[in-house]
C-alpha positions as CSV (number, residue, x, y, z in Angstrom):
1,X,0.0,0.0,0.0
2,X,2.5,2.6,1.1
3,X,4.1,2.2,-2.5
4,X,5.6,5.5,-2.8
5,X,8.0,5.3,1.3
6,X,10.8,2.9,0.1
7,X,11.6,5.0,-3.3
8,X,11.3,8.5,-1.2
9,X,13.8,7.3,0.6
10,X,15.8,6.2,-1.9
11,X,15.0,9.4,-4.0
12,X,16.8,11.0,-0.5
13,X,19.4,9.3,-0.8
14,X,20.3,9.0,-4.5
15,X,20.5,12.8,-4.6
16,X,22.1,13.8,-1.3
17,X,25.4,14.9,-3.2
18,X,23.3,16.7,-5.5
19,X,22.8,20.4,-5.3
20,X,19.4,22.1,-4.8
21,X,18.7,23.1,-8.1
22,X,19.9,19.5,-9.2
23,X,18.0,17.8,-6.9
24,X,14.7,20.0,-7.6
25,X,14.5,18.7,-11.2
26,X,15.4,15.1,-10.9
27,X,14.8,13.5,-7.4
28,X,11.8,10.8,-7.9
29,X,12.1,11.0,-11.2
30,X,12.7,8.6,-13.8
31,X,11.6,7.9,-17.2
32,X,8.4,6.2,-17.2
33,X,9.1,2.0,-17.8
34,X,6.6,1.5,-20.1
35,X,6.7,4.8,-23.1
36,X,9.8,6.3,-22.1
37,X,8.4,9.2,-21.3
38,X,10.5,11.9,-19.5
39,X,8.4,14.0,-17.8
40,X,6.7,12.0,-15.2
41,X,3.0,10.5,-16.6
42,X,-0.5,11.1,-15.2
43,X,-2.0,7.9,-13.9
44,X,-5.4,9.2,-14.0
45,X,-6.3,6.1,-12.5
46,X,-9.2,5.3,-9.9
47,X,-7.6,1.5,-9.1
48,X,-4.8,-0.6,-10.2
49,X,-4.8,-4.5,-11.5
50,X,-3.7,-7.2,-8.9
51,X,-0.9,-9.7,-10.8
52,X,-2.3,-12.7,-8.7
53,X,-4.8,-13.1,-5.4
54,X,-1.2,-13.7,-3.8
55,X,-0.1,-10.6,-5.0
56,X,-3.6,-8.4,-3.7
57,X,-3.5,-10.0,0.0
58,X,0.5,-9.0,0.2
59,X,-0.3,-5.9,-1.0
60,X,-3.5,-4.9,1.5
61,X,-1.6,-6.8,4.7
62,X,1.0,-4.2,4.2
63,X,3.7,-6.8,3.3
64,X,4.4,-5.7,-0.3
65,X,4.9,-1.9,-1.7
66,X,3.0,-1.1,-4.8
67,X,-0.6,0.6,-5.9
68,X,-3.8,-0.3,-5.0
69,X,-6.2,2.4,-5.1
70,X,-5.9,6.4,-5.8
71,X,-7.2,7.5,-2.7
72,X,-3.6,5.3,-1.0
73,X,-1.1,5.3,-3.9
74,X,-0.5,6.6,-7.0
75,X,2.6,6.7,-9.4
76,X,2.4,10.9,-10.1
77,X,1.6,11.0,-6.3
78,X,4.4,9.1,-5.4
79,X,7.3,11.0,-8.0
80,X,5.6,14.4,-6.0
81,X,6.2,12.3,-2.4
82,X,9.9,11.5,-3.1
83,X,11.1,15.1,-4.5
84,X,9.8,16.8,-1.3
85,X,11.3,13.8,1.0
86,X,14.4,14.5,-1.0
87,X,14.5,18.2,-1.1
88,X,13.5,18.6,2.7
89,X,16.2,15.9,3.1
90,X,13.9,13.3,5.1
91,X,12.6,9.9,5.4
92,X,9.3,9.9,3.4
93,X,6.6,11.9,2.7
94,X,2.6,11.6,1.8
95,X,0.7,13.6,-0.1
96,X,-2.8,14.8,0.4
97,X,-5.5,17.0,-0.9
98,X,-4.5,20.3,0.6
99,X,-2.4,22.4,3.5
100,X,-5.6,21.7,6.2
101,X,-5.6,18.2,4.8
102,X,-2.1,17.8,5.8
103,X,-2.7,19.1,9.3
104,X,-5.7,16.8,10.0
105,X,-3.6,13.7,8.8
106,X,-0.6,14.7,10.7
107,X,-2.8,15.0,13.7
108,X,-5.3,12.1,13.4
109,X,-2.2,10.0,13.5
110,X,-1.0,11.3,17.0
111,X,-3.8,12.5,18.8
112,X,-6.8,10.6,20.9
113,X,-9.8,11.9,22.2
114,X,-8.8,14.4,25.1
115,X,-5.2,14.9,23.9
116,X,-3.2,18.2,23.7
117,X,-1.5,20.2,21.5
118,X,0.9,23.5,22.1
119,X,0.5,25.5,18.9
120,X,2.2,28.9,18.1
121,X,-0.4,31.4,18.4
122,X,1.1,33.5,15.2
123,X,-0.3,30.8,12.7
124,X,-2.7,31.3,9.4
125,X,-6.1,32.1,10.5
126,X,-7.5,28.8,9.3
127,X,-5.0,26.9,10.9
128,X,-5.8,28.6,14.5
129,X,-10.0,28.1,13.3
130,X,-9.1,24.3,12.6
131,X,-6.8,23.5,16.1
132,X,-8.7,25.9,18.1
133,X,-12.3,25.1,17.5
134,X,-12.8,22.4,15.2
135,X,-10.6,19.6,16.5
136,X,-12.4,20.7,19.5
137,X,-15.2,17.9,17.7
138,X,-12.6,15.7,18.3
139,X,-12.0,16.0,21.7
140,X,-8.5,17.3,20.7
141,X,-7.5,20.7,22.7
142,X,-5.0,23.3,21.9
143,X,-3.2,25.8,23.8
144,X,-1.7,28.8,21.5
145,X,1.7,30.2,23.0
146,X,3.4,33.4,22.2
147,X,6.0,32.1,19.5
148,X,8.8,34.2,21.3
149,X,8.2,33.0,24.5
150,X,10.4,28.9,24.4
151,X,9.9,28.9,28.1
152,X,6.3,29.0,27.2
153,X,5.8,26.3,25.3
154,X,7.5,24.1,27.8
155,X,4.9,25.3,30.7
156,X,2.2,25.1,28.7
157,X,3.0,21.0,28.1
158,X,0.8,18.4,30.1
159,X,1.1,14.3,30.4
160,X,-1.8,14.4,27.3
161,X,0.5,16.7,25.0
162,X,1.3,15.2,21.2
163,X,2.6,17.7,19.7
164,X,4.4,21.4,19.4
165,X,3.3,23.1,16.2
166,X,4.7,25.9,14.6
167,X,4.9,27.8,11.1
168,X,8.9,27.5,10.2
169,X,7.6,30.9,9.2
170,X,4.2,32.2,9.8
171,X,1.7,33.9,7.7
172,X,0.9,36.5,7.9
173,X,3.2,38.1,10.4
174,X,6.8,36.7,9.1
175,X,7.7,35.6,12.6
176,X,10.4,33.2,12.7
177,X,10.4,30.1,14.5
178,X,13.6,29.0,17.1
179,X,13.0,25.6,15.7
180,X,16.3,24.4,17.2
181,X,15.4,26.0,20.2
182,X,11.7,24.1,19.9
183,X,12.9,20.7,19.1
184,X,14.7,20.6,22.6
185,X,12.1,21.6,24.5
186,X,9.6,18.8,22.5
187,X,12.4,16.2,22.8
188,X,12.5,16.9,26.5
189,X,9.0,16.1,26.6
190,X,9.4,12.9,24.5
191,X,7.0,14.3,21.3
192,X,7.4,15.7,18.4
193,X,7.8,18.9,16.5
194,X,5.7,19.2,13.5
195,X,6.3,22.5,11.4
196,X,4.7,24.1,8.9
197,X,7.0,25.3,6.0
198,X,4.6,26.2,3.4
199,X,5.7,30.0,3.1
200,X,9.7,29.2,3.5
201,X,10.0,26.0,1.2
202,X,13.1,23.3,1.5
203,X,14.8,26.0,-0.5
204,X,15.0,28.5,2.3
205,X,14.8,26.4,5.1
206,X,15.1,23.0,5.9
207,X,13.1,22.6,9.3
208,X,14.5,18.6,9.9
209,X,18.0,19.9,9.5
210,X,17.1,22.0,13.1
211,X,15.6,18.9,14.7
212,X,11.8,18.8,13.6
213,X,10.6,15.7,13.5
214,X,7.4,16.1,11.0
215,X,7.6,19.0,8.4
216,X,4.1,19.9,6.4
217,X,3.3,21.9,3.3
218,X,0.5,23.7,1.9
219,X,1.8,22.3,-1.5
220,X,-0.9,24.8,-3.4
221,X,1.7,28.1,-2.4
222,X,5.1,28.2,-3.5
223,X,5.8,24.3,-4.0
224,X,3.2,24.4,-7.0
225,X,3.9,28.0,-7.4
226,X,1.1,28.9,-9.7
227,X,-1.8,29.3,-8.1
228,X,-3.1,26.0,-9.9
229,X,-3.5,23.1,-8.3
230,X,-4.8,22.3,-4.4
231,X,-2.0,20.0,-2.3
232,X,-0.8,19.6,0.6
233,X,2.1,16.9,1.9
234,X,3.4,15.4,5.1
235,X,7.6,15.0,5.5
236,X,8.2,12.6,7.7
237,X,12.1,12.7,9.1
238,X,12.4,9.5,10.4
239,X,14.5,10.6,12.8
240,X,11.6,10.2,15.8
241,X,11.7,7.3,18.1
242,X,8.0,6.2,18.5
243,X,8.5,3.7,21.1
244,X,10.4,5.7,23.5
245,X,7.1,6.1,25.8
246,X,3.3,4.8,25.6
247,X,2.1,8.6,24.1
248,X,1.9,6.8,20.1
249,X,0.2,3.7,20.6
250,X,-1.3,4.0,17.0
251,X,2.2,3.4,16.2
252,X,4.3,1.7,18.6
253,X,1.2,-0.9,19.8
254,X,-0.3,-3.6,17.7
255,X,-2.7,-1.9,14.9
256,X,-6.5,-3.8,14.9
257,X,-7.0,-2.3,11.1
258,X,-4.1,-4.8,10.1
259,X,-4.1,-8.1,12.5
260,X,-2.4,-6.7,15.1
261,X,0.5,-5.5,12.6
262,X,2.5,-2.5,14.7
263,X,4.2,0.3,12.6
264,X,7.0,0.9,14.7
265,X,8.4,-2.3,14.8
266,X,7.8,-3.3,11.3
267,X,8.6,-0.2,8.9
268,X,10.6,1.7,11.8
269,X,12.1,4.8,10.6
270,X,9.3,5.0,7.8
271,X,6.7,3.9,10.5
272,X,5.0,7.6,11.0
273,X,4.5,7.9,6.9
274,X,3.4,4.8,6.5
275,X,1.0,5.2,8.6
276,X,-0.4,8.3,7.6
277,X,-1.1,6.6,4.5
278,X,-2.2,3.2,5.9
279,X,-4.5,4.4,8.7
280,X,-5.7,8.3,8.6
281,X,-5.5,9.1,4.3
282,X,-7.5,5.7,3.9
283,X,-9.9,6.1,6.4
284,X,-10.7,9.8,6.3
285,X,-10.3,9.9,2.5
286,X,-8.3,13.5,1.7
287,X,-6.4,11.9,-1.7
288,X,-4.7,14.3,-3.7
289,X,-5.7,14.1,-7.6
290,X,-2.7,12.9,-9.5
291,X,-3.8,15.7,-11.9
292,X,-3.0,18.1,-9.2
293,X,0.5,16.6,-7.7
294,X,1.3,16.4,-11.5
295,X,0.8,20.0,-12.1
296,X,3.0,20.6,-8.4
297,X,5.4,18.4,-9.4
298,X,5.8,20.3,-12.6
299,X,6.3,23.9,-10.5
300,X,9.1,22.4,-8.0
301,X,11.3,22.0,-11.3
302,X,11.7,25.8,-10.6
303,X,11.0,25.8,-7.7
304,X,15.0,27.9,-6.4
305,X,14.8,30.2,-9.3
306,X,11.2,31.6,-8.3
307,X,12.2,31.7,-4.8
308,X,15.7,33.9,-5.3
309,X,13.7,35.9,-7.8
310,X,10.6,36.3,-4.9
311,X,12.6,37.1,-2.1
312,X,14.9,39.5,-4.5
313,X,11.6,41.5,-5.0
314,X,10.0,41.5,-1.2
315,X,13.5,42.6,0.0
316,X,12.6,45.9,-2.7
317,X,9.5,46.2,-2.1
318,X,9.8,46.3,1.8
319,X,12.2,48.7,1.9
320,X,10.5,50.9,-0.3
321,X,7.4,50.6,2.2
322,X,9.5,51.0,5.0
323,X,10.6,54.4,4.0
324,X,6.6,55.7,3.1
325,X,5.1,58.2,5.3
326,X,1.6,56.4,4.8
327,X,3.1,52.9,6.5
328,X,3.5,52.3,10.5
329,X,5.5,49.7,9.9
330,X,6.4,46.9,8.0
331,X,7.3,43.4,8.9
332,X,9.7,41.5,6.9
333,X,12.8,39.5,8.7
334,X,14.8,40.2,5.5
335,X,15.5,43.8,7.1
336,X,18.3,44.6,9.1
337,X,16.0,46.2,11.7
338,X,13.1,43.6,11.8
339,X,13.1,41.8,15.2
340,X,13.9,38.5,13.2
341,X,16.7,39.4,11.8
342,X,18.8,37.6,13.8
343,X,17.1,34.2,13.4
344,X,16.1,35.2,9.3
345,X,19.9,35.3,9.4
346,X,20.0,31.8,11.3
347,X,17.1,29.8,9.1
348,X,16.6,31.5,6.3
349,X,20.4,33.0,5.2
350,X,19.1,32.6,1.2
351,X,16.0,35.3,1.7
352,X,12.8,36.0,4.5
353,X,10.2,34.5,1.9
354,X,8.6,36.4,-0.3
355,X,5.0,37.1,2.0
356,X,4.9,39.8,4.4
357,X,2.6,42.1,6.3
358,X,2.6,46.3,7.1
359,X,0.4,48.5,8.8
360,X,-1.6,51.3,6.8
361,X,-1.9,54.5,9.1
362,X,-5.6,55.0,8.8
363,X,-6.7,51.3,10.2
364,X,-9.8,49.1,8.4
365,X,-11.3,51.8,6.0
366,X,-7.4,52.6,4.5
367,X,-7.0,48.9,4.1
368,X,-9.7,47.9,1.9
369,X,-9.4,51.0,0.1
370,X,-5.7,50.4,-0.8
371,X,-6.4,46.8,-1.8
372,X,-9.2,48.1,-3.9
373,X,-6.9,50.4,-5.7
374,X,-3.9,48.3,-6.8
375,X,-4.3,46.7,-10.3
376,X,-1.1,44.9,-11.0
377,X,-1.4,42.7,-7.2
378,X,-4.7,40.6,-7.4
379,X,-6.8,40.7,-4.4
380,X,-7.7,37.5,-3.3
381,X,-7.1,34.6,-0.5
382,X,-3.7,32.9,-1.4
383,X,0.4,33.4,-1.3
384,X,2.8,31.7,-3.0
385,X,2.0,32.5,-6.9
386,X,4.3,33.8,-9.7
387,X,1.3,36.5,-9.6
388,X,1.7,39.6,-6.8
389,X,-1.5,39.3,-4.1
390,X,-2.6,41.3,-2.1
391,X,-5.2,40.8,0.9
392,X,-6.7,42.5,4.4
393,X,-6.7,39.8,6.5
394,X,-8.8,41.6,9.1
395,X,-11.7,41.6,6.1
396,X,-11.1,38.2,4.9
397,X,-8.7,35.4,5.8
398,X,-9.3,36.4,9.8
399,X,-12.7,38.2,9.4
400,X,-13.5,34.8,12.0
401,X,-11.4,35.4,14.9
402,X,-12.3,38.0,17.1
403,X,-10.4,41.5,17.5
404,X,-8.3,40.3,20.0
405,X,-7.4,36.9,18.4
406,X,-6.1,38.8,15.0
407,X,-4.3,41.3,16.6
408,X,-3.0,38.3,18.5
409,X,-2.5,36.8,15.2
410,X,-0.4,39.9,13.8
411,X,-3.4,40.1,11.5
412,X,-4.7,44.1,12.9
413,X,-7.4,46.2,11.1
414,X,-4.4,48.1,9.7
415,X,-2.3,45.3,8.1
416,X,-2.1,44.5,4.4
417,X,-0.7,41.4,3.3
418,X,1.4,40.9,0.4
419,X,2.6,37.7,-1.6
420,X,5.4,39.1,-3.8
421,X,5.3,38.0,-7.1
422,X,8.5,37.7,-9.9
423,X,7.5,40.8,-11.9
424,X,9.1,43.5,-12.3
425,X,10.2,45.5,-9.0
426,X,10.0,49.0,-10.4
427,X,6.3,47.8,-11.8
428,X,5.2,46.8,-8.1
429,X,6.7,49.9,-6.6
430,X,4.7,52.0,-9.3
431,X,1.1,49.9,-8.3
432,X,2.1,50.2,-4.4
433,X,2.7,54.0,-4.8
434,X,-0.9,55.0,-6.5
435,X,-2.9,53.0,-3.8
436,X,-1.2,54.3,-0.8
437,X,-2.2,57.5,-2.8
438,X,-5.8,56.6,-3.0
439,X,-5.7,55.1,0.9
């Protein structure tokens, strides 16, 4: 079933002495066996034939690798699955059907009912809506911690804690994780550190490098890169050890969905990724399309050259807005006098991202005015496209929380958020200029 773990790993391995850019374009990839082809197929496939009853029964008890059904495997899935696993330099990986997908799957797999998780409270709005109310359904609770505050994470553990979660860097505010300094306190605890490095990418920062155990992506932002195609994956480092205490017992106890089978034990460093797959993406259903992880797999070929050219512009762009007389402030770690300088310069030496956020003086009415007045950045609810964007999140992506939980969230009445696309700088400047005019 878990077809696509063992050549993930391998996919790791075979390129480790690769460079970036190297590795970007031909990690997972092969030319197909059967045409020839080059450029990785679409199985647009609902099921897959069986070479022999033996075969099927090997295959469903977990004992063989290979496809079985879309919603578990897939060959365009899998090539996607073992170029992140490669470029985040991990174990293995499983793709899903979006960011949120990815955090419910990575969860599901930890958690039972009155279980705990310690959260950064600087997240995406959605992401503190799903942890902070709806996994509430699930019995699962969160406690959000200021992301500064390391000693707060550790008091704010208990015996039921799973997990510490954290944005590598967050959206919208820019703040940068201490992931080094988070993995110690999580290891201390005995659980893992899952991070979410949607808005960095592998090519700015490499979360399992700094000890995080599980890394996820929101593979519709900058991994796709074109504002296309919906995605999201889960990195598994392998580098956790499941059976150190009785917190997993979905993987380090015998499994009842496969005769007692238990993950730890039998696929060991791939145990957590396997059973993402196995147990959560089969069960709660969130498959990918291969349509889809063939459209991402086709935007991480470029994957370093959009990111140089993204954070090249936001580092313009920035400073430009830094220096108006209509803007507070702006937050962006790539400047030398942005609170997370230090740690931009620590995680992120090749560029702070390309998505950052800067307070309008005027408040809620100068916001939706400016965003209504630019015409080269499009307005809507996404980052991460070769396209500038442009949103309020206090109107729209946060328009759920209350007051308090988005200025909380670093998302005010008075910030703008901007996704920094690879047009021209002077261009941007130009649109930024006549809508701070309107504002």
């Amino acid at each position: 079933m878990a077809a696509d773990s063992k050549p993930a790993a391998r996919a790791a391995e075979n390129t480790s002495s690769f460079g970036f850019d190297t590795m970007q374009v031909h990690a997972g990839t092969a030319p197909d066996p059967a045409t020839g082809a080059r450029t990785t197929p679409i199985y647009q496939t609902t099921a897959f034939v069986f070479e022999d009853a033996d075969q099927a029964a090997s295959l469903f008890n977990l004992q063989t690798f290979g496809n079985i059904y879309t919603r578990l495997t897939n060959p365009t899935t899998a090539v996607f699955e073992q170029k992140i696993a490669a470029l985040e330099n991990a174990r293995a990986a499983t793709a899903v059907a979006s960011g949120h997908a990815a955090q419910l799957v990575a969860f599901h797999m930890l958690m039972n009912p009155g279980d705990h998780i310690v959260a950064s409270r600087k997240l995406y709005g959605g992401s503190i809506t799903q942890l902070g109310v709806s996994f509430k359904r699930f019995d699962w609770h969160t406690t959000f911690v200021d992301p500064d505050d390391i000693n707060g994470f550790a008091a704010a553990i208990t015996p039921r804690t799973k997990a510490i979660f954290v944005e590598s860097l967050a959206n919208p505010g820019g703040v940068i994780s201490d992931i080094e300094a988070l993995a110690s306190v999580a290891h201390k605890a005995g659980i893992p550190l899952i991070v979410d490095n949607t808005m960095a990418t592998p090519y700015l920062c490499r979360p399992v490098e700094w000890g995080a155990d599980i890394v996820l992506h929101s593979a519709t932002k900058f991994l796709g890169g074109h504002g296309n195609s919906m995605g999201g994956v889960i990195v598994d480092s392998g580098l956790f050890d499941w059976g150190q205490n009785d917190k997993f017992p979905h993987l380090s106890q015998p499994s009842p969905a496969y005769h007692g089978l238990t993950f730890w034990e039998t696929f060991g460093d791939m145990a957590y990724a396997v059973a993402c797959r196995a147990i959560s993406l089969r069960d709660l259903g969130p498959a990918i399309s291969p349509f889809n992880a063939f459209m991402i797999l086709t935007g991480m070929e470029t994957l370093s050259l959009r990111m140089r050219k993204h954070c090249d512009n936001a580092l313009a762009v920035a400073d430009f807005l830094s220096k108006h007389p209509k803007v507070d402030w702006v937050s962006y770690a790539g400047l030398k006098t942005d609170r997370y300088h230090a740690l931009a310069q620590k995680y992120l030496p090749k560029g702070a991202g390309s998505v950052f956020t800067f307070g309008l003086k005027g408040g809620y009415e100068s916001g939706t005015k400016f965003v209504e007045n630019l015409q080269i950045f499009s307005h809507l609810a996404n980052i991460g496209d070769t396209r500038s964007l442009v949103i309020h999140p206090a109107s729209t992506t946060h328009r759920q929380l209350s007051p308090e939980q988005r200025q909380s969230a670093g998302a005010g009445d008075n910030v703008i958020r901007l996704s920094i696309g690879i047009e021209d700088v002077s261009d941007l400047i130009k649109d930024l200029e006549k809508a701070l005019a309107a504002a």
